[in-house]
C-alpha positions in Angstrom: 0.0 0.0 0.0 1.6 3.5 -1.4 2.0 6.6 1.5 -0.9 9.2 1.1 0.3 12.2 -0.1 0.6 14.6 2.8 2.7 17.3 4.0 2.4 17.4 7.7 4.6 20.2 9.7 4.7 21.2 13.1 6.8 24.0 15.4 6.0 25.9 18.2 5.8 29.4 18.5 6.9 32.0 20.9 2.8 33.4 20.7 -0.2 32.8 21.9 -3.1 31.1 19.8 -5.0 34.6 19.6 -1.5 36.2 17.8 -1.0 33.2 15.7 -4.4 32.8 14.8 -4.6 36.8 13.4 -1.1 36.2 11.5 -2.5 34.1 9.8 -6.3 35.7 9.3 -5.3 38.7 8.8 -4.5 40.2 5.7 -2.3 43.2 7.2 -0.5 40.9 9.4 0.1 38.0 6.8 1.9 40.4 4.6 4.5 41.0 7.4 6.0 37.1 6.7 4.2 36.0 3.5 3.8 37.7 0.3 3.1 40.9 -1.2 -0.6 40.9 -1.6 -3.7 39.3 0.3 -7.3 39.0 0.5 -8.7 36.8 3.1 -12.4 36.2 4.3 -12.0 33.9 7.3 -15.5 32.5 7.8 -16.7 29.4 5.7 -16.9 29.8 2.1 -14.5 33.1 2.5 -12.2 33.7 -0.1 -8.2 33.0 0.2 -5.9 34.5 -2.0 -2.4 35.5 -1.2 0.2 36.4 -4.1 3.0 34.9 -2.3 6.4 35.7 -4.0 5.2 38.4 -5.8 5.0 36.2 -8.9 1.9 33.7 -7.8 -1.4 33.7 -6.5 -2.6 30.9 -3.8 -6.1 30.8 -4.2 -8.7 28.5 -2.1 -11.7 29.4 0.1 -12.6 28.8 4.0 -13.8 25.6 4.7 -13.5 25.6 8.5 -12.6 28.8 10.7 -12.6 28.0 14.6 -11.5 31.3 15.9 -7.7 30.8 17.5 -7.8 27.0 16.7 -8.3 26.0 13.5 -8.5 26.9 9.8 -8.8 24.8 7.0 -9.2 26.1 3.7 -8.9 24.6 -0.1 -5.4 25.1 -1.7 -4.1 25.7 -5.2 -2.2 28.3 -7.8 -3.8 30.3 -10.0 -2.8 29.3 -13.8 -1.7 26.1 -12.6 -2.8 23.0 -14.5 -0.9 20.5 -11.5 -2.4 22.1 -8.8 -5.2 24.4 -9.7 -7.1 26.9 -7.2 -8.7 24.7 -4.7 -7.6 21.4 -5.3 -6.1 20.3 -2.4 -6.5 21.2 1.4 -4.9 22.8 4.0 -5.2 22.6 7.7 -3.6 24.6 10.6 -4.3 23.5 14.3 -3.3 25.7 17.3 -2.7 24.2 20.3 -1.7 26.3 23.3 1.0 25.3 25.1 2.1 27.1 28.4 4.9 29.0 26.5 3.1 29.3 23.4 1.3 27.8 20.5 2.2 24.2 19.1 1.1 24.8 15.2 0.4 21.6 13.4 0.0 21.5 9.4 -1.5 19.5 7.3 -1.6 19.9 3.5 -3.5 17.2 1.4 -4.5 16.4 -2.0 -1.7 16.7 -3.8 -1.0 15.0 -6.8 2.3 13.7 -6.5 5.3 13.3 -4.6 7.5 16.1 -6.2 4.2 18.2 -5.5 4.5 17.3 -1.7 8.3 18.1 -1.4 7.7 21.6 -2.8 5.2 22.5 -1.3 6.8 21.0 2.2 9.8 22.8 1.2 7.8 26.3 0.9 5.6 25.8 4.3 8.7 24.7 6.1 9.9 28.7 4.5 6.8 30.1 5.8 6.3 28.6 9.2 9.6 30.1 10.0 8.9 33.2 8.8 5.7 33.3 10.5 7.0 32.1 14.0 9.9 34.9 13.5 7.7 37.4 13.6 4.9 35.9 16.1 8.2 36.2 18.1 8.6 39.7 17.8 11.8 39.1 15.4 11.8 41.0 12.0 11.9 37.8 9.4 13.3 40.6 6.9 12.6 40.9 3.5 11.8 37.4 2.0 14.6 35.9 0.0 11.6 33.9 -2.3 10.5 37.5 -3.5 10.0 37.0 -7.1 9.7 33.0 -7.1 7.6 31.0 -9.4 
C-alpha cells in the first residue's frame, strides 16, 4: 500500500493562539512574513488569495474557521494546470502550550510526490517566517520575492 500524499509540519511558536491565529487571518499581518498581496475572508466559504512571492497567487476558500484554533481552507495556484485553485487542502491547528502555541499542518491532496516536497519545502519557509515574527523578530525581507 503506497503513502498518502501529505505534507504534515509542526513547530511551536513564541505566541499565543489569539497572535498566531490573526497572522494568519489577517490580511495586514500575513503580509509581514508572507507575500506581497492578500485577500482573506475567514469565515466558511471566505475567499483566500495570497500572491506569495510576488510572482503567484494561492487561491482556495474557507472551509472551516474556529476562531484561535483552526482553519482549514482549499489550496491551489492560479494558472496552474498540476495544482489548480482549490484542489487540495490545507489545515492549521493551534494548540496552546504554556509558553506558546504548538502549530500543526496538514496539506492534502496533492497530486504527486514532487508536489508534496515543494510544497513541504515552501511551508517549512513560511512557518519560520511566520514564528519569527509571532516572536517579535523581523523575518526581513523574504529571499523567495519573485519565485515561481
Amino acid at each position: 500500500m503506497q503513502e498518502p500524499l501529505v505534507v504534515h509540519r509542526e513547530t511551536h511558536i513564541s505566541a499565543p493562539p489569539s497572535a498566531v491565529f490573526a497572522l494568519l487571518t489577517d490580511p495586514e499581518k500575513i503580509l509581514r512574513w508572507m507575500g506581497t498581496e492578500a485577500q482573506v475572508e475567514p469565515q466558511p466559504g471566505g475567499l483566500y488569495l495570497v500572491n506569495v512571492t510576488g510572482a503567484r497567487f494561492a487561491r482556495g476558500s474557507f472551509r472551516e474557521v474556529v476562531p484561535v484554533h483552526r482553519l482549514a481552507y482549499s489550496f491551489g495556484w492560479d494558472g496552474s494546470e498540476i495544482v489548480p485553485p482549490g484542489s487540495s487542502l490545507v489545515e492549521i491547528d493551534l494548540i496552546e502550550k504554556p509558553d506558546g502555541t504548538l502549530l500543526r499542518l496538514t496539506h492534502t491532496g496533492l497530486p504527486n510526490a514532487e508536489q508534496c516536497a515543494g510544497h513541504a519545502e515552501g511551508w517549512e519557509h513560511y512557518i519560520g517566517r511566520l514564528a519569527q515574527y509571532a516572536a517579535g523578530r523581523d523575518p526581513g525581507p523574504d529571499p523567495w520575492s519573485g519565485r515561481v
